[in-house]
C-alpha positions, 0 to 999 in steps of 0.5 A: 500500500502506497502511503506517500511519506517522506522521510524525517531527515528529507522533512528536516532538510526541507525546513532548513532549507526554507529557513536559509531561503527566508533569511538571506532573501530577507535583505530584498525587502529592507532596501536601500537608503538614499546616501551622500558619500564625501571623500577626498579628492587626493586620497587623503583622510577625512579627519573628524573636524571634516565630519562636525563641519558636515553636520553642522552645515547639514543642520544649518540647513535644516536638511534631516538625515538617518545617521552618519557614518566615518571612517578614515576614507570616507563620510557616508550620510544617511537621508530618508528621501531621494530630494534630501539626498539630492538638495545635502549633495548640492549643498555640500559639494559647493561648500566643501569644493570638489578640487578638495572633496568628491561628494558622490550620491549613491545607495547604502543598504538598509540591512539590519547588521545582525542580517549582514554578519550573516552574510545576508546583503541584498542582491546586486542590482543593474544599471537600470534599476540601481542607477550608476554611470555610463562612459563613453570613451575614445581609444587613441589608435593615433598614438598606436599608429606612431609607435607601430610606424616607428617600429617598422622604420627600425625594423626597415634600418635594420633590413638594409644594413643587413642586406647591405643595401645604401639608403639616404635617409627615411622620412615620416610622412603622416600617421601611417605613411613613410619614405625611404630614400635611396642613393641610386635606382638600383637600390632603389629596386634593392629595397623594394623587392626586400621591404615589400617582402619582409613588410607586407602590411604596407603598399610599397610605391617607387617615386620615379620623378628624379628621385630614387625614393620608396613610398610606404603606407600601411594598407587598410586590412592592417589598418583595420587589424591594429585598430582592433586589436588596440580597442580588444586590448583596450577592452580587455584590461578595462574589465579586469579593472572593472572586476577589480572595482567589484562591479558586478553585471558591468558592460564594457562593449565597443562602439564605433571604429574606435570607441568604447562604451562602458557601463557601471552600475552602482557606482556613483562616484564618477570621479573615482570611476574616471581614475580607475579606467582611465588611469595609466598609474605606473611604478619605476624603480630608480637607484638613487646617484650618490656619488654627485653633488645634489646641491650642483643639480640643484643649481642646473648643473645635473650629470648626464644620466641623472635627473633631480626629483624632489622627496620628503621636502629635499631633492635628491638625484636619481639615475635615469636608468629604470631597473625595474617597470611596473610591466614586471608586476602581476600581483599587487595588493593593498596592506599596511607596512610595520609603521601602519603607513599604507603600503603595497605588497608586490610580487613580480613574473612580468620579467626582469626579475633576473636584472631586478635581484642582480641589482639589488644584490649589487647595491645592498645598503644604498638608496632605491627610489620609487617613482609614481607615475600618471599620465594624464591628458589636458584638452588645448583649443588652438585655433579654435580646435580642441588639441588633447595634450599628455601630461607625464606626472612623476612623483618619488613616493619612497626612498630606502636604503636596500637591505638585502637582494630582492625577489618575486615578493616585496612591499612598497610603501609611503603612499599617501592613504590607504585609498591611493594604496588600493588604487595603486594596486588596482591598476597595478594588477589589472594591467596598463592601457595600450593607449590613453583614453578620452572620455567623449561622454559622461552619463550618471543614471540617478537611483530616482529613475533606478526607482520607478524602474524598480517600481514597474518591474515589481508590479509585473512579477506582482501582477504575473504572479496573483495571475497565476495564482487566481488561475491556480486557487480557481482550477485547482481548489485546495491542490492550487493552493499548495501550487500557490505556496511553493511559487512563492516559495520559488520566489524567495529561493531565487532572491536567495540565489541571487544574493549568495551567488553576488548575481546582479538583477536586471529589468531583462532579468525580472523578464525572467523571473516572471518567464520562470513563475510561468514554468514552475506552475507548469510542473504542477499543472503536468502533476495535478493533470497526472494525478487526475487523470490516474483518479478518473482510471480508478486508482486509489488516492495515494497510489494516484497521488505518487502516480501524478508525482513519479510519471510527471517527474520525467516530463518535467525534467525533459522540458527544464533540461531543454530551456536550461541548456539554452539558457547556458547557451545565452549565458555563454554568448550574450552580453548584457541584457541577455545575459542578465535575462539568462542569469535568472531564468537558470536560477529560476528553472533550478529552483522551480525543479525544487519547489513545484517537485519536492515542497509541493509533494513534502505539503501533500505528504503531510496533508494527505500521507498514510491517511484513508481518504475518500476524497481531495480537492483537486479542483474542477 
């Protein structure tokens, strides 16, 4: 006799189950407050006189706010309003200065903190429901053009001597274009059927009025090429800086022949998002000359192969000879040194680690003097044109005796804060750009219009969902019910996944959610069909009742596999929006083979198990 039953343990693991689910989807339903963060422009700390002055101008104003909250790199402010928000923004950043203080909105949650030690946190949310910034920036493939143009006129140089052909000089023509000038035609001719040989991404033209010159200019397929390969390069460090930035669901995609459009969501801060994308920081490790009068420099009489940088308040002169790039790092990270000063721990595998513990083995006991590198881009009108200008910064950030030989792991100090320290080793880790970036344009999504975004996407599940449900509770009487737990049961285990896994929601992926209800309550359907139908054929209750559950089952799983592998597929894929849809419609369909199987069958149990029963509500 079929008695429909689980087991204690199988009911036990259930409810913990349904415990797990509540606690770390509760984070959904608390949301976010609408905050002011402060921090300072040049890394620094904020100090608490910084915090008073904030609260007395906040009061003067007659401006409420939740709470305040300091911490060495930051000031993060409270409000109960998007407007509050919006009005203690405006008035702090024109007090404070933004050349001294970022004054950045933007969200912080609202979790109680006895739910986030628990590592409950809300789900990520996207671009269009959170709010956050947009850049689009242009790649400067001139710059690249101008390097590959002067390597391949090295590499020609080098083609001639070799082959011992005369040349009189070569001459830059444009971007892309150069010529070689021979003393005669018949090395003229020389050159020509060698350089169109060894070079082929170039057109090659004999100039035949009275000179014996050669014309060179990049075709337009390798053209093509080295634009693509800069732009993918491109793309490709500014997503593991973004990944470095702990920014979930970012979409970094091209845009044109020569554009990039990058996509941050959550993130407020455009100041600091501008720093770390287009940030070409850098670390240069110099011996410091000790053998020449500093004073002697000081007065303009430098030795060559040195030049004069100034630390600590003194000058000091550093050999120009770099032994070491920051090329040669692959891992950094921010820490604190044995003082407490921020510092960051380097480990090097780029190459030249072989020279780098050469010469700190050499120079134990003398000066090293790291130099801090940015190159930055200031915009020019001449002649009524904009001319973008590249600015080289360098700043020594520490001199120390060397103490012994060093290897693949060392740690640099005297940074300024902890902020610069991160940066520094955000950037260092992530790469340096191929080419400087410009931004073109500039777009911040406030969390207001996140909001009503939030809003309607909401009231869709909500509306989908009593749908489904009405129909359910209608068709299916008491059986439509249980249907009814378990879909929101299917609910809550999705924000729940969405919030462990650190997934990031979407408006494509609230699409989802609701494609994913539709589904799960089709496994009920399949199940409440079966059981029916094994009713009609004259079995008894519980035998039809574990019929409806055993040969559904198989269907059920048929029909998920399917729409799961082309959810992966979409995943795989897709970009963006698509992938976001595709994120939760693979938890959802994981979720609903959970809640429409296994809880629907452990609440039938429990109702109907090992009971002798004449009759069930299972609908009309």
């Amino acid at each position: 006799m079929v008695i429909n039953k689980f087991p204690l343990w199988k009911n036990l693991v259930l409810i913990a189950l349904f415990i797990i689910g509540v606690i770390y989807a509760a984070p959904v339903f608390f949301g976010e407050d609408p905050a002011v963060q402060i921090v300072r422009s040049n890394g620094e700390l904020i100090k608490e006189a910084t915090v008073k002055e904030v609260t007395d101008l906040l009061a003067s104003q007659h401006i409420p706010y939740k709470s305040v909250t300091h911490t060495p790199e930051s000031v993060l402010i409270r409000f109960s309003s998007l407007d509050e928000q919006l009005t203690a923004q405006s008035i702090l950043k024109n007090t404070l200065g933004s050349e001294q203080y970022t004054v950045a909105i933007s969200l912080a949650s609202a979790t109680p903190q006895w739910l986030e030690k628990l590592g409950a946190f809300p789900m990520k949310l996207g671009l269009d429901l959170r709010g956050g910034v947009n850049f689009l920036l242009e790649v400067d493939v001139d710059s690249v053009l101008k390097r590959r143009l002067d390597g391949d006129m090295r590499l020609v140089v080098q083609e001639l001597r070799e082959n011992s052909i005369r040349y009189a000089g070569q001459v830059r023509n444009t971007a892309k274009s150069f010529t070689i000038k021979f003393r005669n035609k018949s090395a003229q001719d020389a050159g020509y059927e060698l350089l169109r040989r060894r070079l082929p991404d170039y057109a090659w033209a004999k100039v035949t009025d009275g000179q014996a010159d050669l014309y060179a200019v990049l075709t337009e397929p390798a053209l093509d090429k080295i634009r693509q390969n800069v732009i993918e390069q491109t793309m490709t460090t500014l997503r593991n800086r973004v990944n470095e930035l702990g920014v979930s669901e970012a979409v970094v995609q091209q845009q044109g022949v020569n554009r990039v459009s990058v996509d941050l969501p959550g993130i407020q801060d455009a100041a600091q998002a501008k720093q770390i994308l287009g940030g070409t920081a850098t670390l240069e490790f110099h011996l410091v000359d000790t053998r020449h009068d500093v004073m002697s420099a000081v007065r303009g009489n430098a030795p060559p192969g040195t030049k004069l940088y100034e630390y600590d308040g003194r000058p000091h002169l550093l050999k120009n000879e770099v032994i070491l790039k920051g090329e040669s790092i692959t891992g950094a990270t921010a820490t604190f040194d044995e003082h407490g000063q921020p510092a960051v721990n380097i480990r090097l595998g780029g190459g030249g680690e072989r020279r780098w513990n050469q010469e700190t083995r050499a120079n134990v006991g003398k000066p090293l003097a790291i130099i801090y590198i940015e190159t930055k881009t200031d915009e020019k009108l001449v002649h009524d044109q904009t001319e973008r200008v590249q600015r080289r910064i360098e700043n020594v950030i520490s001199i120390a005796n060397i103490k012994q030989a060093l290897g693949l792991d060392f740690q640099v100090s005297g940074l300024k804060s902890q902020r610069e320290a991160q940066n520094l080793a955000l950037m260092l880790r992530a790469g340096a750009l191929p080419t400087p970036l410009f931004i073109v344009a500039e777009r911040t999504v406030g969390p207001s219009l996140g909001k009503e975004n939030i809003k309607m996407g909401t009231l869709s599940v909500i509306v989908g969902t009593a749908s489904v449900m009405l129909f359910m509770l209608v068709y299916y009487g008491f059986f439509g019910l249980i249907a009814n737990i378990a879909l929101l049961l299917n609910l809550v285990f999705i924000l729940t996944l969405l919030s462990l896994l650190g997934a990031t929601l979407t408006l494509p992926g609230i699409a989802g959610i609701v494609l994913t209800m539709g589904m799960a309550i089709d496994a009920n359907v399949l199940i409440f069909e079966r059981i029916r139908e094994e009713l009609r054929n004259g079995l008894s209750i519980q035998a039809s009742i574990n019929a409806g559950y055993e040969k559904a089952f198989g269907t059920i799983v048929d029909s998920n596999v399917t729409t799961l592998i082309v959810a992966v597929i979409l995943f795989g894929i897709g970009s963006g929006a698509v992938k976001g849809f595709a994120v939760t419609l693979i938890i959802g369909l994981l979720a609903s083979m959970l809640t429409a199987i296994t809880y629907t069958r452990a609440i039938v149990n429990g109702l109907y198990g090992g009971r002798q029963l004449k009759r069930i509500s299972i609908g009309i």
